[in-house]
C-alpha positions as MATLAB code, in Angstrom:
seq = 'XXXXXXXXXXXXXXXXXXXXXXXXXXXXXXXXXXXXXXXXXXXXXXXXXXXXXXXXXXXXXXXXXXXXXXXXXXXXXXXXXXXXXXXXXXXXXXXXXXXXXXXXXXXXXXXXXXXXXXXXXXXXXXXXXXXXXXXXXXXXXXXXXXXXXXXXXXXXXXXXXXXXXXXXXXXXXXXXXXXXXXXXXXXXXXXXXXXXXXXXXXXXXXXXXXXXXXXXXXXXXXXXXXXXXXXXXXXXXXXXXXXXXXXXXXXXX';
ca = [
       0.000    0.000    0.000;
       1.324    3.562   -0.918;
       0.817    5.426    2.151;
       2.463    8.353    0.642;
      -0.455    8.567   -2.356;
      -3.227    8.045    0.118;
      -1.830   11.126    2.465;
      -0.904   13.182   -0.485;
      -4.590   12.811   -1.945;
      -6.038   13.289    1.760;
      -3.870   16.712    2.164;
      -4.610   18.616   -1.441;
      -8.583   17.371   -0.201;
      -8.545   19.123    3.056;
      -6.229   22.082    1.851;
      -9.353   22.933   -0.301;
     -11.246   22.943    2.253;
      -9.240   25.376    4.135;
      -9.011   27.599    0.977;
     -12.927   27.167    0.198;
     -13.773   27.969    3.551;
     -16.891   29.978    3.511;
     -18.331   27.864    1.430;
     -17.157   24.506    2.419;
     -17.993   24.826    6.329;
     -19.634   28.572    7.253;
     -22.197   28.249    4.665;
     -23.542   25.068    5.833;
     -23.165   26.100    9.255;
     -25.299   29.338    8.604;
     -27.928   27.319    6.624;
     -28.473   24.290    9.499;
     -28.440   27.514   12.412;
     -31.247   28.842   10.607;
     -33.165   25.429   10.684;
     -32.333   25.906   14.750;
     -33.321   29.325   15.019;
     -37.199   28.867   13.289;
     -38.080   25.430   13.846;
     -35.818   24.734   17.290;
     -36.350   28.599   19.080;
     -39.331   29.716   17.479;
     -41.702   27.535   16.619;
     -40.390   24.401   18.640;
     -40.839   26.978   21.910;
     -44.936   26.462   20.954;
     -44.902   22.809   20.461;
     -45.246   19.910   22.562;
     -41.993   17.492   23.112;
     -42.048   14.102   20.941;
     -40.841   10.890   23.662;
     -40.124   13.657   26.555;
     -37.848   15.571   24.338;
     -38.643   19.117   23.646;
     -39.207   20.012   19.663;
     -36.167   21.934   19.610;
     -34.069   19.408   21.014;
     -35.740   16.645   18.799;
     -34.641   18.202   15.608;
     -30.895   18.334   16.508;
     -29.898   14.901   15.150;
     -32.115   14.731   12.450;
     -30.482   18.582   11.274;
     -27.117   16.639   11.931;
     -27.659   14.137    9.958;
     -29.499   16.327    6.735;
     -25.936   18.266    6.790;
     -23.745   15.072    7.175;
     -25.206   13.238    4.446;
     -25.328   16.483    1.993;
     -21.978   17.475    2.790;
     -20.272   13.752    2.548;
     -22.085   13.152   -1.118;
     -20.909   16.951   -2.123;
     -18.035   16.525   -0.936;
     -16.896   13.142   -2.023;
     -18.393   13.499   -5.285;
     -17.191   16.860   -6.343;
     -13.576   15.724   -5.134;
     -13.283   13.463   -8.147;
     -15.285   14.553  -10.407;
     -13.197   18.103  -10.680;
     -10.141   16.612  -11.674;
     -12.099   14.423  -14.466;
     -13.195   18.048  -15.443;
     -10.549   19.973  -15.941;
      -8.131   17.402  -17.070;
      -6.094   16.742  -14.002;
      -6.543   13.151  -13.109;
      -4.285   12.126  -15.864;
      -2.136   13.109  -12.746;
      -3.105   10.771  -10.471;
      -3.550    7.958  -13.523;
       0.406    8.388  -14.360;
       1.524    7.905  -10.681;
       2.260    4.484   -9.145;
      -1.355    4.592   -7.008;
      -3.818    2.156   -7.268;
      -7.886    2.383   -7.099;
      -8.044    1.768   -3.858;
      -5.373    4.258   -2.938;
      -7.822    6.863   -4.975;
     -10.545    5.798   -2.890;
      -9.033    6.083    0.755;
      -7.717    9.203   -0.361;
     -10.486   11.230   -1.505;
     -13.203    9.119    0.258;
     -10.965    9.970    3.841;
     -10.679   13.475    2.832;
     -14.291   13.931    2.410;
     -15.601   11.672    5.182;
     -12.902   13.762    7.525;
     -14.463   17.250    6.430;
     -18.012   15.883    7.112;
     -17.411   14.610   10.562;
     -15.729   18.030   11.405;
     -19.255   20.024    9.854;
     -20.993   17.739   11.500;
     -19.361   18.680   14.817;
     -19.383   22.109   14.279;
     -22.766   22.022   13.724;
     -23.113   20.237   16.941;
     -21.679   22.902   18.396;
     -23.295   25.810   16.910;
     -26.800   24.501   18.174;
     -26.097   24.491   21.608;
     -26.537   28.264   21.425;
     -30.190   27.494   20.316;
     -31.582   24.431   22.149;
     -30.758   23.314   25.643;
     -29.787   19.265   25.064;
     -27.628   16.648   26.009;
     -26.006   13.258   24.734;
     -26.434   10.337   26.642;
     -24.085    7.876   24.434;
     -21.078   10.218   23.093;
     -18.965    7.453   21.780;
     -22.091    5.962   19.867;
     -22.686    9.330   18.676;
     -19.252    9.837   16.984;
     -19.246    6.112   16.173;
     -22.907    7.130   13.993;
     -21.655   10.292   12.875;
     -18.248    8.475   11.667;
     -19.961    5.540    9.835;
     -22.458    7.629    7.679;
     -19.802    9.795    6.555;
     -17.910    7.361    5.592;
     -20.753    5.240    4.040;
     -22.576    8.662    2.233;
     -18.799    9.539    1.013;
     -18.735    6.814   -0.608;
     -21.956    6.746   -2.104;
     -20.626   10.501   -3.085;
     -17.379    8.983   -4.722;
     -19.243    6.306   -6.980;
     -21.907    9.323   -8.107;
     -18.421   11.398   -9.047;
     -17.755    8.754  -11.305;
     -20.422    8.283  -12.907;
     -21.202   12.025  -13.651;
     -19.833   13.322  -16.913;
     -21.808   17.054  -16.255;
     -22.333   19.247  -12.982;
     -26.062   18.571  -13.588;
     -25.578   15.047  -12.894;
     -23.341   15.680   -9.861;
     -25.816   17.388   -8.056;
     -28.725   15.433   -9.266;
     -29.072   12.354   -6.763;
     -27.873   15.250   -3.927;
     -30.694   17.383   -4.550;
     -33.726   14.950   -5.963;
     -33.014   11.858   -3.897;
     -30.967   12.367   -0.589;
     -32.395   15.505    0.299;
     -36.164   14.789    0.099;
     -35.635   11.098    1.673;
     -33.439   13.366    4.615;
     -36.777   15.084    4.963;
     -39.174   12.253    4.693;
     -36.874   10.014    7.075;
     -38.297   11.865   10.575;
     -35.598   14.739   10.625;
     -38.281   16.809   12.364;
     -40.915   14.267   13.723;
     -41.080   10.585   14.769;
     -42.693    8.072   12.307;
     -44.743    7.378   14.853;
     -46.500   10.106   14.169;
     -47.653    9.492   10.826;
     -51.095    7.269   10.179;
     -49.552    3.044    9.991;
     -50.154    2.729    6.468;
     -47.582    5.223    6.109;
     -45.156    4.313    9.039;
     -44.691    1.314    7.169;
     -44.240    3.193    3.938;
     -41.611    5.002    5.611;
     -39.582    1.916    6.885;
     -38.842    1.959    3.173;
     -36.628    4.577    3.467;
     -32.925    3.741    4.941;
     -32.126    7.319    6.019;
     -35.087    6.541    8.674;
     -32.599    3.869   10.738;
     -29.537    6.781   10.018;
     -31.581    9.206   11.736;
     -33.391    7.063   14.333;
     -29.716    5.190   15.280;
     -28.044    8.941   15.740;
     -31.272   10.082   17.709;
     -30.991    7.294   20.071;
     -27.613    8.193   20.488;
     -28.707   11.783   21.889;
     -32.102   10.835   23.961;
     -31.824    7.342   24.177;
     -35.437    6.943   22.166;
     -35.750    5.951   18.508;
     -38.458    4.690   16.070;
     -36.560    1.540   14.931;
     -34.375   -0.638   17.632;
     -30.542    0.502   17.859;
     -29.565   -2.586   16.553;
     -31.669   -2.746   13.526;
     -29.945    0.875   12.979;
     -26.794    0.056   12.882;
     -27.549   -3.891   10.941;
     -28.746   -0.957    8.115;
     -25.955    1.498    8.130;
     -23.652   -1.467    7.524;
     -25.468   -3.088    5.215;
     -25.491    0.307    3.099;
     -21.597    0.810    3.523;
     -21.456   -2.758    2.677;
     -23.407   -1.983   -0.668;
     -21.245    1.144   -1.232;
     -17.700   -0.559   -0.440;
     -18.971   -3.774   -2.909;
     -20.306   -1.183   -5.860;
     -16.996    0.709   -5.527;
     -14.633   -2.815   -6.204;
     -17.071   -4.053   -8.688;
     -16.951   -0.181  -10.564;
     -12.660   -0.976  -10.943;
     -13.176   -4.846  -10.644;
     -15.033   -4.763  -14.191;
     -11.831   -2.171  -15.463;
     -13.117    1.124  -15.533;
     -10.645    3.673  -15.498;
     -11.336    7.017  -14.751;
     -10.621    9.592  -17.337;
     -11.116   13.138  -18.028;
];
């Protein structure tokens, strides 16, 4: 394995970050506050708490989670796709690295700048809503695996995009509205049964209702079937990825 390839992909990743910053991690930080500030301190102050959590507290993972997965796909995604773009992988194709060097390297990078939105985030809506975690380490270990997995997922949709249409496509008419639909700011439970089992249709439901469980310790799936889906996703992800370069695709500009 060519460590040196891996870290020198993972460092030009995060140095755009650094150079992008407003909008890499301030805009998304400004957008999710904003979610905090009418739904969590405005309107959540009116409402009655869901499972003996206030609104405003409720909403906090789920708001997580709609920024993590966003971010990871954008992130992941755009990282290789750019370089198909302008011309620059032939770079990366001349060097002595192989696909899975490409894919720890920009699929780290990305996962790495997710988890540290994803934090921030955290953060940034204490100032808003009073709440606390009761299982930190199953927190990160949730907010680590879907980053991961959605990078991923991001990385395979940066191949296959030969436009910027495409690459924002599945992001914006897929993820987004299943974020939405997947109990980011109510409990399935809610909704009438026929639909509740509609809903179970939806993965992001176990992301959401794993990472929630984390925070409160109440969910609308069991923990365990969370986390059996999260894997089973990365699983899918990790197996499309070797079976993209398995069948000898190359990337090219």
């Amino acid at each position: 394995m060519n460590l040196y390839a891996i870290r020198a992909i993972y460092r030009f990743e995060m140095a755009r970050t650094w150079r992008t910053l407003l909008q890499s991690i301030v805009s998304p930080v400004i957008s999710t506050s904003l979610y905090f500030v009418v739904f969590g301190a405005a309107i959540g102050s009116h409402m009655n708490g869901i499972d003996g959590v206030s609104y405003g507290a409720f909403i906090v993972p789920g708001l997580i989670m709609l920024s993590l997965l966003t971010q990871s796909i954008s992130n992941a995604s755009f990282g290789i796709y750019f370089p198909k773009f302008v011309g620059t992988i032939y770079e990366i194709l001349s060097a002595p690295v192989s696909p899975f060097e490409i894919v720890a390297g920009y699929v780290g990078a990305a996962a790495s700048k997710s988890v540290i939105l994803g934090l921030i985030i955290l953060a940034t809506a204490r100032l808003f809503v009073p709440f606390g975690i009761e299982h930190p380490l199953w927190m990160l270990a949730f907010l680590l695996l879907t980053a991961v997995t959605f990078s991923l997922f991001g990385f395979i949709i940066g191949i296959w995009a030969d436009n910027f249409e495409k690459l924002q496509l599945v992001p914006l008419l897929v993820v987004t509205p299943l974020t939405f639909l997947g109990g980011s700011f109510y409990s399935i439970h809610m909704l009438p049964p026929f639909w509740q089992k509609v809903t179970l249709f939806n993965p992001v439901v176990y992301l959401i209702s794993g990472f929630r469980w984390s925070f409160y310790g109440v969910s609308d799936v069991g923990m365990g079937v969370s986390v059996g889906m999260t894997a089973v996703f990365l699983a899918i992800c990790l197996a499309a990825v070797w079976w993209i370069f398995r069948s000898g695709y190359r990337l090219k500009a």
